[in-house]
N, C-alpha and C positions, 0 to 999 in steps of 0.2 A: 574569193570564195564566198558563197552565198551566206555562211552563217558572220562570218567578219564581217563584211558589208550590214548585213540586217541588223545587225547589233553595234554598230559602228555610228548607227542613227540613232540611237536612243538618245534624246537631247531630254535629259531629266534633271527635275529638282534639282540644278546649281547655280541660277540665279538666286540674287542677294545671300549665296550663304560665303561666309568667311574662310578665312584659308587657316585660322588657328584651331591647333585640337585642345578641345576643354573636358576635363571629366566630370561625368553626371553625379549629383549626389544619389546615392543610392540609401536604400533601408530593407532589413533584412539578411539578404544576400549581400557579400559585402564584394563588389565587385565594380571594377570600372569600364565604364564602355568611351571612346574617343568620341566627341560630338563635333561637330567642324555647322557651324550658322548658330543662329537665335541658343538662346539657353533652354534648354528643357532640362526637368526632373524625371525619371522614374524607374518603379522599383522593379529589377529585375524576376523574369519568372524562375520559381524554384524548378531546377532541374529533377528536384524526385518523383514530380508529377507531371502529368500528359495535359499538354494544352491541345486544345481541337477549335482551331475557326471555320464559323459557318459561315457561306457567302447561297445570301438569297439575290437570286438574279428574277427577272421576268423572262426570264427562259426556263428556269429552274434553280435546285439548291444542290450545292457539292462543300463538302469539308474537307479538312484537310487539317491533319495532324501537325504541331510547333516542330520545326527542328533544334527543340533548347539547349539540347549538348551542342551541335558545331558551332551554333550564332544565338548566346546569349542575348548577345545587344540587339540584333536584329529583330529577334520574335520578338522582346521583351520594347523595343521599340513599335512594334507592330501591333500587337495587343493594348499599345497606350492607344494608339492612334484609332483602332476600334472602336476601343471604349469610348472615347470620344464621339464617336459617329464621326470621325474625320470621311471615312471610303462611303457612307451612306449618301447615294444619291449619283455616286462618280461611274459611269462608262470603263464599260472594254473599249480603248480608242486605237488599239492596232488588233489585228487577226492575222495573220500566217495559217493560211491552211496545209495543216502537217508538218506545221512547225510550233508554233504559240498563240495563246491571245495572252494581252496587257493591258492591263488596267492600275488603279489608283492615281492616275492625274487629276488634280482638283482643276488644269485648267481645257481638260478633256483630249491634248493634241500631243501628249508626250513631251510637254517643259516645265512641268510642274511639280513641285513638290509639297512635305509639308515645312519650308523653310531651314534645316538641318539636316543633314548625313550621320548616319554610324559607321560600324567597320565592323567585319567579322569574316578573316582570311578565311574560304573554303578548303578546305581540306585538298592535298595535292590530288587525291582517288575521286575527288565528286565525280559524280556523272548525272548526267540532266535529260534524263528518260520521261515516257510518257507518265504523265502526271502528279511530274517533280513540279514544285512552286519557287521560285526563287525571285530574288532579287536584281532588277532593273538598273542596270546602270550608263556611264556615259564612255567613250572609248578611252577615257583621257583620266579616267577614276583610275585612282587604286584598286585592284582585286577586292572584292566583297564589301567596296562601297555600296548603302541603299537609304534612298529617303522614304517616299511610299510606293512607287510605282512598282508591280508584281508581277512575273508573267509565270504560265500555267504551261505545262511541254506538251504538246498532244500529239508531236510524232514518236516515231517507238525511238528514237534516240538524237535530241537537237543536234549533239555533236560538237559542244559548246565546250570551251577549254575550263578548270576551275577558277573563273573570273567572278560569276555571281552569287552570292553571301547564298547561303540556301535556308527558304523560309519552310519548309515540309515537304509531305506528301498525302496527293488526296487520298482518304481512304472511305469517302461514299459519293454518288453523285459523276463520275469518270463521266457516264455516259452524258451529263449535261455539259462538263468540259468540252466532247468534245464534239458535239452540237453548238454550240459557240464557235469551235473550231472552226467549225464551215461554215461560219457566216461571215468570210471575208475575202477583199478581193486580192489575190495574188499576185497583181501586179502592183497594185498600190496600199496593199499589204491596211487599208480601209475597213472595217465591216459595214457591210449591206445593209444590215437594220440596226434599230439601235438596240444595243445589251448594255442594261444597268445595275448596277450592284443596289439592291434595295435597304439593304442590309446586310453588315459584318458585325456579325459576334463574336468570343472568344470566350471558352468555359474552361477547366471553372473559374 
């Protein structure tokens, strides 16, 4: 099937990371997320409030609302990595037209990470409709493994089983998603030109 196959290739963020789960220290919110590579800290987002990442492309800007209740660890991993300007400067480096684009490879070709994975089981009901955001993994992860790498659904339904940790849903900007969308080649699943993330922010 085309969506196992297409997803079967996702070779992400698992070199150098280890096979041990360590938990994060946290502050605030008193919760632990499983980290598997390098040691990181950081403080989870509070669920009472609505987190919104912008992503400016040189194509344009689309947002997209946290999904804090299903994947704690994930947003609240994703939001560190923003802040940091970790995604600033990084390539959409796969397109699917009428299926996804992916981005967040720091080494632009789909093997890269930020050095460590979280965990955050999707829910058995997810569904990964047009311009659900989730999480990138490898065929061989656990269900709702993610390091950084993000893909963006821009057909009316990938069809995708609940394997990937879910990071939101855009709610401005679709119409830049899925302009992106079509700038890439179907067979070798490439984009044509280059699309860069100028910047990722995360408010508040």
């Amino acid at each position: 099937m085309r969506v196992i196959v297409a997803f079967s290739t996702l070779v992400l963020f698992v070199a150098g990371c280890g096979s041990a789960h360590k938990a994060t220290k946290t502050t605030g919110i008193s919760s632990k997320c499983p980290v598997t590579g390098k040691q990181v800290t950081f403080l989870l987002l509070d669920p009472s409030k609505t987190y919104t990442a912008t992503v400016q492309t040189n194509l344009g800007t689309f947002a997209f609302t946290l999904d804090v209740k299903d994947s704690p660890c994930t947003t609240s991993s994703f939001a560190r990595l923003a802040r940091r300007h970790f995604y600033d400067g990084l390539i959409f480096h796969r397109i699917v037209p009428g299926f996804v684009i992916q981005g967040g490879d720091p080494n632009g070709n789909g093997s890269g990470g930020p050095g460590y994975t979280v965990v955050d089981t999707p829910p058995a009901n997810a569904s990964y409709t047009r311009g659900v955001v989730a999480m990138a993994k490898t065929g061989t992860d656990p269900a709702g493994t993610s390091g950084s790498q993000f893909f963006v659904v821009t057909g009316a339904d990938a069809g995708l089983p609940p394997q990937y940790a879910l990071l939101g849903k855009v709610t401005s900007g679709l119409a830049v998603v899925l302009r992106i969308g079509r700038l890439g080649d179907p067979q070798t699943e490439q984009p044509t030109r280059r699309i860069e993330m100028r910047k990722v922010t995360v408010s508040p």
